[in-house]
N, C-alpha and C positions, 0 to 999 in steps of 0.2 A: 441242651445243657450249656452249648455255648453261654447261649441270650442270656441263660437266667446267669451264667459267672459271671456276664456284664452289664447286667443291671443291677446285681446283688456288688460288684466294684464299685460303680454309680453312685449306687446307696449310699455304700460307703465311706466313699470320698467326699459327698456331700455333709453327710454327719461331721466328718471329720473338720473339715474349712466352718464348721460352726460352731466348735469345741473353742472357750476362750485359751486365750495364748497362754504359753507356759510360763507361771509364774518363776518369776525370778529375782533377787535381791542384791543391788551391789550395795559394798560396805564402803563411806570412804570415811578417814581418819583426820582431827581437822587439831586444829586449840583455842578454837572461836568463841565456844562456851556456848548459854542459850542461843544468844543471837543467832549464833552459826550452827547448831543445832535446828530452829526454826527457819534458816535460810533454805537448808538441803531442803526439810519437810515441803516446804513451797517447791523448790529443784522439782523433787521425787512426783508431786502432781503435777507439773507443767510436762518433764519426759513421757509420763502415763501417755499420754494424750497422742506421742509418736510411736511409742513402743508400750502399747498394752500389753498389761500383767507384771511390768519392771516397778522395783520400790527404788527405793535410794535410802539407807539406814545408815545415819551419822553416828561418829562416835567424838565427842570430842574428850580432850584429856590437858591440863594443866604443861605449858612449855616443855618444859625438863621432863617429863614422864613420854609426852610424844615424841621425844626423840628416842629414848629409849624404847620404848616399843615398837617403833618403826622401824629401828636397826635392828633390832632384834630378831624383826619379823622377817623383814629381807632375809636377814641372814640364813633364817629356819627354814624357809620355805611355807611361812605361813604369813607371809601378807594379805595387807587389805587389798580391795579393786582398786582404788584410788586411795593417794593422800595431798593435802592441800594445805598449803603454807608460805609462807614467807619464801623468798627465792634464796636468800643466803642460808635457812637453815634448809631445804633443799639441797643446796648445795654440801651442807656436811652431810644429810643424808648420801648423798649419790659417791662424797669420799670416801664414807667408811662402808658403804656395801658395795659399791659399781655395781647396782640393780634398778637404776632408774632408768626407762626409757628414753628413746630418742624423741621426740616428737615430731621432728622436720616436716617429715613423707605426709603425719596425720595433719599439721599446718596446714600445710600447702595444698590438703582438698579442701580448706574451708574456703568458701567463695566469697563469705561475707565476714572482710578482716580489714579494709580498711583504715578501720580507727587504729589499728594497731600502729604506732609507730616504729622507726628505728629502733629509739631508744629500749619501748617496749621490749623487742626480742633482742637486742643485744643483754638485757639484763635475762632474758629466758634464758642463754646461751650459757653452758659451759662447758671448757674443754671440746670443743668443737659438736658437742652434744645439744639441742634444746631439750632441758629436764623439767620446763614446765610449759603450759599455756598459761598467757596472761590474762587473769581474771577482776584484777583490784588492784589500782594504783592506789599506793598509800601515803596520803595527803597530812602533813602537821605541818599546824598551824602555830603560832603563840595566842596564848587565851589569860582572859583575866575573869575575875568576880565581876559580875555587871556593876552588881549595887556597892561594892567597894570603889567600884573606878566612880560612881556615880557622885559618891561622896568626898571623894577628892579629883575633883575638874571635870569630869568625864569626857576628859579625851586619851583616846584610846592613842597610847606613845608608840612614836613614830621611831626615835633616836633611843641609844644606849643610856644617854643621861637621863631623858626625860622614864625611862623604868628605873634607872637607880632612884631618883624620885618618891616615884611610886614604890618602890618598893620598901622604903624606910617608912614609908608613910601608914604602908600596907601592918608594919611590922609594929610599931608603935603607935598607932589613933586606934586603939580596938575599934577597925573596920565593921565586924559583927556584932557593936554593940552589947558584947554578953560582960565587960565591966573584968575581960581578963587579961591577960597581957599572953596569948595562948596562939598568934596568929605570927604566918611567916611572910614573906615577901615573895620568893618563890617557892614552889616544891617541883625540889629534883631528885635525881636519885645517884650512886657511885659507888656500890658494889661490886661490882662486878665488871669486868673490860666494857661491854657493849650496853652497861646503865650508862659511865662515865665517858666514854667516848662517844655514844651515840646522842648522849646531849650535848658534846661538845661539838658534834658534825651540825648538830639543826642551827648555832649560834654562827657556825664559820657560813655554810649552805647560806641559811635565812638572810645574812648580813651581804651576800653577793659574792663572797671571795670560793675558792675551790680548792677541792685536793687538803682536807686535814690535816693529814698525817705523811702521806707519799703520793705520788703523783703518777699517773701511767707508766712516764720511764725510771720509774724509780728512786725522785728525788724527793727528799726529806724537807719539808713545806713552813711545819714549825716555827722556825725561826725565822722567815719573810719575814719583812715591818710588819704589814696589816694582819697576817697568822698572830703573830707573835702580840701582837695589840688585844683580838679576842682571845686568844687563849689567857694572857693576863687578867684581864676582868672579869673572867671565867673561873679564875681560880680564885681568886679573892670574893666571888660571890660564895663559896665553900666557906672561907675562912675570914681575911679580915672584914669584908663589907656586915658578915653576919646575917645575910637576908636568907639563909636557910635553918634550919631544924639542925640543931645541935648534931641528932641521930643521923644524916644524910647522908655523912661519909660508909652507914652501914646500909642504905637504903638500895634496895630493887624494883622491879617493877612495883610487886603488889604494895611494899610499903609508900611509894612516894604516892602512889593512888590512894592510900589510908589518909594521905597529909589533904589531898587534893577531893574528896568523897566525904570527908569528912570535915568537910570546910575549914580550915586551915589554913590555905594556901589561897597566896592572892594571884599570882601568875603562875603558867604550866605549860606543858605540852597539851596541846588539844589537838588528838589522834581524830579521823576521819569514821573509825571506828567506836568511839569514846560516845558521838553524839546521843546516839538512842539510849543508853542507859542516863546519861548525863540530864536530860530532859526528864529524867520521872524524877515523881514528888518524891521519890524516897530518898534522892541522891542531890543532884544541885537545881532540880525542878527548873531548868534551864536561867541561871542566874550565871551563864558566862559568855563569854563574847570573844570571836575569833578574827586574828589578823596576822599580819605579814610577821618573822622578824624583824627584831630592830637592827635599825642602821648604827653602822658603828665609823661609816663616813659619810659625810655629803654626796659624795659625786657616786655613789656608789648602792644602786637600789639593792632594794630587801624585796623578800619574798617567802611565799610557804613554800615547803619543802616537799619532795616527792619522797621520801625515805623509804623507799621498797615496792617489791613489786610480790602481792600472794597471786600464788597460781596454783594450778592443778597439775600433778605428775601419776604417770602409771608407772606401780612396779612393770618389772622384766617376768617376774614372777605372779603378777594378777593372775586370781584364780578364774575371773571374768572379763580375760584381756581385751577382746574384741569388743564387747559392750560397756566395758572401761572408756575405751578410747572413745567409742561414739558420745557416753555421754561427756566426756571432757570436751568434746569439741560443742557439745551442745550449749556449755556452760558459755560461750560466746554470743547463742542468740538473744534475741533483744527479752525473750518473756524472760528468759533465766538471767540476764541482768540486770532487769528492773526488780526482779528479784532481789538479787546483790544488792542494786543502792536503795531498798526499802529496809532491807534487814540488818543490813552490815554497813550501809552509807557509803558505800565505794564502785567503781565499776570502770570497764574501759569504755566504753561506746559513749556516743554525740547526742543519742538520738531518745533519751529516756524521758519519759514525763517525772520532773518534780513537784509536780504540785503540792502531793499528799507528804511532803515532807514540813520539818519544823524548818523556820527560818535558818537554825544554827548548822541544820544539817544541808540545805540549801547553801550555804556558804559552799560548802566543799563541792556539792553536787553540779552546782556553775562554773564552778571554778575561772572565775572571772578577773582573778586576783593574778598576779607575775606567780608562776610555779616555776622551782629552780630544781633540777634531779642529783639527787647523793649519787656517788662516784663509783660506788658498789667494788673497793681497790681490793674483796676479798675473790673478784673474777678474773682478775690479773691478775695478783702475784697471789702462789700459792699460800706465801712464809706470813701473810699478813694477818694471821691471826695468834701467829705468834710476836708478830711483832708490836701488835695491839695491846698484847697483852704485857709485853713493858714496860710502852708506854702508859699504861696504866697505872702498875705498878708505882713507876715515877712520880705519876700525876699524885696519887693516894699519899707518897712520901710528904708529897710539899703541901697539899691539903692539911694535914694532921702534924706538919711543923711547920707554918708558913715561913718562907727562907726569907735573912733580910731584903735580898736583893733578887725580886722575881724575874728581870731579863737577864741577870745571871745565871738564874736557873732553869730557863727556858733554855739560853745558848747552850748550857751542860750537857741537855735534856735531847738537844737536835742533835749534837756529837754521837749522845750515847745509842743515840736511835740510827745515825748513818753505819757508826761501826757494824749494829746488830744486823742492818739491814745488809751491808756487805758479807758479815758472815752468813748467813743464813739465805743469800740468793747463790752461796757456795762459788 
């Protein structure tokens, strides 16, 4: 009776080690749209391959809806496995729940991190927390219409004049030929704090100078000479230069993309992200071209901008915390980021083949050009997003009544922001 209980175990154990693995599915939550929809898809078959029977089921959801449901979710006890995002809205997630994970301990087994740098995990970092792995630095450019530049010079401007230039040129020689007077100079946008600010960070960034708005220790930037120079010609491109869309002061993301998609617009941001759609026939069939900011001094080089880091966070609450984490760290090796820079045009690592990309998206992918990194001043001081949002405020004022005297009202403008910035560090 022994024998046969232990050959009939045997048996058993053997059936069993041939039974496939137990199906399993993590959910992560992204705002990528298709592209980042089709990125997991690839993710989900590359993991297969370590951990048979696991999917990966994306969800993506429009900005303002994902934050809502991910705080939400936190809150309920009904989160996803993962969610994946920009680092500063991370970071409001992790405000308003305190349910983001630490990542450190899961860091620090990955043996293959090199590329990461400082900077990389100083922006992962907050509140002495890492609340994401870095997955995509996020690279903007300044971009124009090829065949617009083509027809006046086509040299791709270096200096702040040589795009005021272009951009009256853009605004009046109907560039596109359609016989309308229908076309702007730039498309931007300034609804909202981090439309108008965050264009104003790629103009200070791009042009060489630093620190926006406040500084690590706290000092209001504004009003410097050379601050105080771009944000001037900054504001006047809103109102009296006129190289924007009448509508701009009400523009956000999706509208200044309608200006810029919808040919329109002669110069823009060109996001790193932006390329793959941007290359179909349906959109600008790749009729744009990417370069540094303009310089707004000699002595002082321009560059594209790093403006953010997405990464990957686990809830505290993942229903699949342990195979969360694995595959977040997975999201670092080299198949899952050639991944990234095939679907999404972004990634951290040295070591990717670009071949199979378009030339436009190959710009970013070499990155061969000076890259200068935003200040990320909402990891430092907590108050800055309120104080952002003053200075907006302000900014929106003198937009919509240009004042006579603009260094006037910049100097107003630094006062009102040191006051705000002392009440509010309490």
């Amino acid at each position: 009776m022994g024998i046969l209980r232990i050959i009939a175990c045997a048996t058993f154990a053997a059936a069993v080690s041939t039974l496939p693995a137990k199906a399993q599915q993590l959910t992560v939550w992204h705002d990528l749209g298709d592209n980042g929809i089709k990125w997991f898809e690839a993710l989900s078959a590359e993991f297969a391959k370590q951990k048979p029977g696991v999917t990966v089921r994306s969800q993506s959801f429009p900005t303002d809806q994902w934050f809502g449901r991910v705080i939400s979710a936190l809150n309920t006890d009904t989160a996803p496995d993962l969610i994946f995002n920009n680092y500063e809205r991370v970071i409001r997630i992790q405000n308003q729940t305190n349910k983001v994970m630490d990542l450190k301990e899961l860091t620090g087994k990955i043996s293959d991190k090199a590329f990461l740098s400082a900077d990389d995990m100083r922006v992962a970092t907050f509140k002495g927390r890492q609340i994401i792995i870095p997955i995509q630095r996020v690279q903007m450019a300044f971009g124009l219409r090829k065949s617009w530049l083509e027809k006046n010079g086509g040299k791709f401007p270096d200096t702040w004049e040589e795009v005021k230039t272009l951009a009256a040129a853009f605004r009046d020689n109907d560039p596109d030929g359609n016989g309308k007077a229908d076309t702007f100079g730039l498309a931007l946008q300034a609804a909202k704090p981090r439309d108008l600010i965050h264009m104003l960070d790629l103009f200070m960034f791009g042009s060489g100078l630093r620190h926006t708005l406040i500084d690590p220790e706290g000092k209001i930037t504004i009003d410097q000479p050379a601050h105080a120079q771009v944000l001037e010609e900054f504001l006047k491109t809103y109102s009296s230069y006129k190289f924007v869309s009448p509508d701009t002061i009400n523009h956000s993301f999706a509208e200044m993309y309608q200006v810029i998609e919808g040919g329109r617009g002669g110069m823009f941001r060109v996001g790193d992200w932006n390329v793959r759609k941007w290359d179909g026939a349906q959109v600008l069939n790749g009729d744009f071209v990417s370069g540094p900011w303009p310089k707004f001094a000699a002595d002082r080089p321009n560059a594209v901008v790093i403006g953010g880091m997405r990464g990957v966070a686990v809830p505290e609450n993942s229903p699949n915390k342990a195979l969360a984490q694995e595959f977040a760290a997975f999201m670092l090796s080299k198949a899952a980021q050639q991944a990234s820079l095939e679907n999404i045009g972004a990634g951290v690592r040295k070591d990717l083949d670009v071949s199979k990309l378009s030339p436009r998206s190959q710009y970013f992918a070499k990155a061969e050009h000076r890259l200068v990194a935003y200040d990320f001043p909402e990891s430092i001081h907590a108050f800055y997003p309120e104080l952002e949002a003053a200075f907006h405020r302000k900014l929106l004022s003198g937009i919509a009544n240009p004042p006579a005297d603009w260094k006037a009202f910049i100097a107003e403008t630094a006062k009102e922001m040191r006051d705000l910035a002392t009440k509010l560090k309490g």
